[in-house]
C-alpha positions as CSV (number, residue, x, y, z in Angstrom):
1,X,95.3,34.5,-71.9
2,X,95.5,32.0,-74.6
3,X,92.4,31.3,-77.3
4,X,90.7,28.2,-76.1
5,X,90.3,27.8,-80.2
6,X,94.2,27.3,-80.3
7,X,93.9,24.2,-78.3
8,X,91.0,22.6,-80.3
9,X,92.9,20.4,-83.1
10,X,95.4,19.5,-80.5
11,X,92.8,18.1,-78.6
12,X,90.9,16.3,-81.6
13,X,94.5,14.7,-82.9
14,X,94.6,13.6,-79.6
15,X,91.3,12.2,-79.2
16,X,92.1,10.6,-82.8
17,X,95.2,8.7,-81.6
18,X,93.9,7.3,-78.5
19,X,91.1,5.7,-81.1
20,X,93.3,4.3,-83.6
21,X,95.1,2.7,-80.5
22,X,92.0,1.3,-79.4
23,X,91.2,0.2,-82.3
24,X,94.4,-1.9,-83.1
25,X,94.1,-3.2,-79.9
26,X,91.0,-5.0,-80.5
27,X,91.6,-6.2,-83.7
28,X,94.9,-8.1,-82.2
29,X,93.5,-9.2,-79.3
30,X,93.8,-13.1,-79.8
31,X,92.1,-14.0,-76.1
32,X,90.3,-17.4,-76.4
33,X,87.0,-17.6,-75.7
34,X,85.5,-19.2,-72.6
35,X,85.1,-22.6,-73.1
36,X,81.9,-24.4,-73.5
37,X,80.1,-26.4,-69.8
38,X,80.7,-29.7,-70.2
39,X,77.5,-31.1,-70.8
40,X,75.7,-33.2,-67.5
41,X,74.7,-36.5,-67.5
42,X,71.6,-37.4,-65.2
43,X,70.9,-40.8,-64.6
44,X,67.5,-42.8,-63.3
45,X,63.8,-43.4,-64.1
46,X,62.3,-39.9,-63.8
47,X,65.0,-38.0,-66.0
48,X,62.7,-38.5,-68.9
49,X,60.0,-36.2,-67.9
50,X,62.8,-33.8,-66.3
51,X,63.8,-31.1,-69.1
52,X,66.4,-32.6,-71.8
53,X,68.4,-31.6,-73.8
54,X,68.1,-27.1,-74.9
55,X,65.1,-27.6,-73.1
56,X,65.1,-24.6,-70.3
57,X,65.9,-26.0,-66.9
58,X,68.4,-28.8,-68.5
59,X,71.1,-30.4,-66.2
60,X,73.9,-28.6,-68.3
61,X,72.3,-25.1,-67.9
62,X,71.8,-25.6,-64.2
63,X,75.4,-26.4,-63.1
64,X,76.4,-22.9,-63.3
65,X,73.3,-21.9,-61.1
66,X,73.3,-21.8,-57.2
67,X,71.6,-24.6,-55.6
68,X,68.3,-22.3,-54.2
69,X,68.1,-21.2,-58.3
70,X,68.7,-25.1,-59.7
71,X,65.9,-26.1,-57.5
72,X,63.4,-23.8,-58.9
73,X,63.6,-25.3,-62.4
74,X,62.7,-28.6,-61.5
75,X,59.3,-29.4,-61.8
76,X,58.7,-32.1,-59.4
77,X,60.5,-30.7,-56.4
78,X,58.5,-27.6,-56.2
79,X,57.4,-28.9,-52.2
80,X,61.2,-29.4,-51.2
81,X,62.4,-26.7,-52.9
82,X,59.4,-24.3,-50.9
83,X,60.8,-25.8,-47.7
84,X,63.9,-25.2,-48.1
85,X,63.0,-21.2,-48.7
86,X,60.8,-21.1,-45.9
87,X,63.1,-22.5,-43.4
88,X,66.2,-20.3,-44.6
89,X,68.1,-23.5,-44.1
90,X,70.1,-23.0,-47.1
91,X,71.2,-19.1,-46.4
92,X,72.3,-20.4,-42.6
93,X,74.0,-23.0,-44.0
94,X,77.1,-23.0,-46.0
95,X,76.4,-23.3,-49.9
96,X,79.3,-24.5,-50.6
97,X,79.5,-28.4,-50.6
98,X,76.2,-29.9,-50.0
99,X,74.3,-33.4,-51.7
100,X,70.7,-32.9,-51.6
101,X,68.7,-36.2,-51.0
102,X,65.5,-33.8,-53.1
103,X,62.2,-35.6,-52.6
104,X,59.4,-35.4,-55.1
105,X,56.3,-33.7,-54.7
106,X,54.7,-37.3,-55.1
107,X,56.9,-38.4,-51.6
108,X,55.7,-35.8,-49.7
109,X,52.0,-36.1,-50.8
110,X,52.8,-40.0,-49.9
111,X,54.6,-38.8,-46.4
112,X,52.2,-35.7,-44.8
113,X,48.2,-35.2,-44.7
114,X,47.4,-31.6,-46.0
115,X,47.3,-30.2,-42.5
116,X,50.5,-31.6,-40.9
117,X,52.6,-30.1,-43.9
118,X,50.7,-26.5,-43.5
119,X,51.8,-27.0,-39.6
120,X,55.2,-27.4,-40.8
121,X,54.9,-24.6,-43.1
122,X,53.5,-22.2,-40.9
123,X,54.4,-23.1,-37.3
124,X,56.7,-25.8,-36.8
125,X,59.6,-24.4,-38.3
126,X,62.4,-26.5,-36.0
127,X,60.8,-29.6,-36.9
128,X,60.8,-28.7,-40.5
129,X,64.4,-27.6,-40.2
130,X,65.2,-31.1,-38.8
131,X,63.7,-33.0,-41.3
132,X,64.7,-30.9,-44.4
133,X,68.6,-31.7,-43.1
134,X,67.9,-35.5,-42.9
135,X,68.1,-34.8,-46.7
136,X,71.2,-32.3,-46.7
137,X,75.0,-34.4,-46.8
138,X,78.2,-32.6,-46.4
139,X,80.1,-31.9,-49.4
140,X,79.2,-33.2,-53.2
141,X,79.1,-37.1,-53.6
142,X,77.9,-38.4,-56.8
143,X,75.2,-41.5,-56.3
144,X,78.6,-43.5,-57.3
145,X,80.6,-42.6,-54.9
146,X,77.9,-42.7,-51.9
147,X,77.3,-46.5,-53.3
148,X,80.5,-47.2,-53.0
149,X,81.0,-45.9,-49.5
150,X,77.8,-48.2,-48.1
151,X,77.1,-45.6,-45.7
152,X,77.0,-41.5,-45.2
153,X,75.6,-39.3,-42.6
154,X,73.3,-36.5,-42.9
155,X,73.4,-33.0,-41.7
156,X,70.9,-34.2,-38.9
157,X,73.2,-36.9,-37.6
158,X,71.7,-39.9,-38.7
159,X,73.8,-42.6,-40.2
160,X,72.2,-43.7,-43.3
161,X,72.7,-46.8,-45.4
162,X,73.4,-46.8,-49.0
163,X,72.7,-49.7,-50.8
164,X,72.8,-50.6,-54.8
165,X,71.0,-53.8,-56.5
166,X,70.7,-53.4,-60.1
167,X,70.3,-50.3,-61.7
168,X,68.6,-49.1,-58.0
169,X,70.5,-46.9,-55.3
170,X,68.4,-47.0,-52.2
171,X,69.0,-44.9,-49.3
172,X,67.8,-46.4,-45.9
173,X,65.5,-48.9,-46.4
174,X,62.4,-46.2,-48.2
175,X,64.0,-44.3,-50.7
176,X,65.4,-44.9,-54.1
177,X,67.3,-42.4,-56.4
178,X,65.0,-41.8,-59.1
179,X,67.1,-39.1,-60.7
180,X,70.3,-38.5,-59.5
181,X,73.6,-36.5,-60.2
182,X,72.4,-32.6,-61.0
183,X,74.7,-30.3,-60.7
184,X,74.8,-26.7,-59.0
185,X,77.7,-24.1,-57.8
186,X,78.8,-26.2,-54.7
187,X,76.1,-29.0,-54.8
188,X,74.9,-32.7,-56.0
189,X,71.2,-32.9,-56.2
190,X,70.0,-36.6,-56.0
191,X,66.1,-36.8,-56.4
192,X,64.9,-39.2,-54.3
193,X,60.7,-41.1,-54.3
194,X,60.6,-41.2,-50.2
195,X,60.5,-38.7,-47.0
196,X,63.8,-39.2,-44.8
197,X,63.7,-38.7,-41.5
198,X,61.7,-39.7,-38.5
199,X,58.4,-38.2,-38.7
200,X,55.7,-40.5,-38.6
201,X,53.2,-40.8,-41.8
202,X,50.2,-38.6,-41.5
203,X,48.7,-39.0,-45.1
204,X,45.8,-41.1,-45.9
205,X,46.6,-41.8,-50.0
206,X,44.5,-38.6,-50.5
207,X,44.7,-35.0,-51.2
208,X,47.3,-32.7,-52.7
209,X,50.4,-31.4,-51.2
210,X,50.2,-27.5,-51.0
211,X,52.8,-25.5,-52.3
């Protein structure tokens, strides 16, 4: 039976070359490196008190995020953005090519009484599905090209009008884009200052919206 010992420098000369090979590999490895997002441009009234710039939860740094993540870095959709997760409309639906129509908190405090959106919440779960999709397009429109078009129809099957005057985009005859063009993987998110959809107004000007 041979020495084990015998083996030993073999094995070390061995273990020696592999490094060096390694280690000549990396030094000529001339890959590029992956090149920077293309910074996003957001456009409307509100984008001013939306994070800017390296600010966390910029439009750049969430394009590469899924739309359920994006959503959660925006401080004034924290009530859509809670509907959507309690519904599980987004995990039924396919990710992949959706425009958001986002209210802001402020629309939904303007749209529901306290009680009406905790019915919603808690019970009510069809008719929040419903309403949630009158804000859900098919595939990713920028507010230019839904302008342009005049018209577009939500996931709900309503036909809704797009209209431009000025530096306004109004969809219907309530809501006006009031930041629009966010990017996520597979999305548009246009945040919007009115409720779509056809439930009737229940608030009375008062109250918070509970999130």
């Amino acid at each position: 039976m041979s020495n084990p010992r015998t083996r030993t420098p073999r094995r070390a000369g061995a273990l020696l070359a592999a490094a060096l090979l390694l280690a000549t590999t990396a030094c000529t490895d001339h890959s590029e490196p992956a090149p920077a997002t293309a910074a996003v441009a957001v456009t409307g009234p509100l984008c001013a008190a939306l994070p800017t710039g390296a600010e966390p939860g910029n439009p750049t740094a969430l394009a590469g995020l899924p739309v359920d993540q994006a959503l959660t870095w925006m401080p004034t959709l924290t009530t859509f953005e809670a509907a959507l997760r309690t519904s599980g409309l987004l995990t039924d639906l396919d990710q992949d090519g959706l425009t958001l129509l986002a209210p802001t908190d402020d629309a939904f405090v303007k749209k529901f009484s306290d009680d009406t959106w905790d019915t919603l919440m808690t019970q009510d779960h069809d008719k929040l599905r419903t309403l949630l999709k009158a804000h859900l397009i098919a595939g990713t429109h920028s507010l230019d090209e839904l302008a342009a078009a005049g018209t577009t129809t939500t996931l709900d099957g309503t036909a809704l009008t797009v209209t431009r005057a000025d530096a306004t985009t109004r969809f219907g005859d309530t809501a006006d884009a009031v930041c629009a063009d966010y990017l996520a993987t597979g999305a548009r998110i246009h945040l919007v200052n009115a409720v779509l959809g056809p439930l009737p107004t229940t608030a009375d000007g008062s109250g918070h919206r509970a999130h």
